[in-house]
C-alpha positions, 0 to 999 in steps of 0.5 A: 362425841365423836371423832371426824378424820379429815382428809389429807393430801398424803398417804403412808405406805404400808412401811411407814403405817408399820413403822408408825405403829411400832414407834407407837408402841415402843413409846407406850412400853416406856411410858410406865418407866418414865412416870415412875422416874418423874415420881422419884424425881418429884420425891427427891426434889421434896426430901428434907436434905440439902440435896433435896434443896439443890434439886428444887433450885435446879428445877426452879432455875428455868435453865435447861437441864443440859445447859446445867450438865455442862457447866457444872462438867457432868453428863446428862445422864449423871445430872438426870439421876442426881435429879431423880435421887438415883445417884449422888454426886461429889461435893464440889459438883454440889458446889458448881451445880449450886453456884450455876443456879444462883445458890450457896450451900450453907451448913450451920452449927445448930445452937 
């Protein structure tokens, strides 16, 4: 197969093609960090604790991760590594995180 390059009606100048290919390689550099954190992300969601069902909540809520931050009074940051299994968060940040979501954390006396 092969490729064709159309013409356009624009050209980069040098700067900009050099600034292209240094963006283009900063991202190639973080590609490796961020599969690694989409995997621990994927592998905290999945843990058998009542954390792991409040990420898999949050995930599956369909509301955007920031919207969810700031209801609940965290960072971005913080709710991003909670997510990835990176960090813990105090239980009435649970609370607020599992109310957002439509959620109640319930813990019952095993018989």
């Amino acid at each position: 197969m092969t490729t064709t390059h159309r013409q356009s009606n624009f050209s980069l100048t040098p700067e900009q093609l050099a600034r292209l290919q240094h963006q283009r390689e900063l991202i190639a550099a973080e590609r490796p960090q961020l599969q690694a954190k989409l995997e621990r992300m994927h592998e905290a969601q999945h843990e058998p604790s009542l954390s792991g069902q409040l990420r898999q909540a949050i995930h599956h809520s369909g509301r955007l991760i920031s919207q969810v931050a700031s209801e609940a009074g965290v960072t971005v940051q913080q709710l991003s590594e909670f997510l990835a299994g990176d960090r813990t968060l105090r239980s009435d940040i649970l609370d607020r995180l599992s109310a957002i979501v439509g959620g109640s954390l319930v813990v019952a006396e095993r018989e």
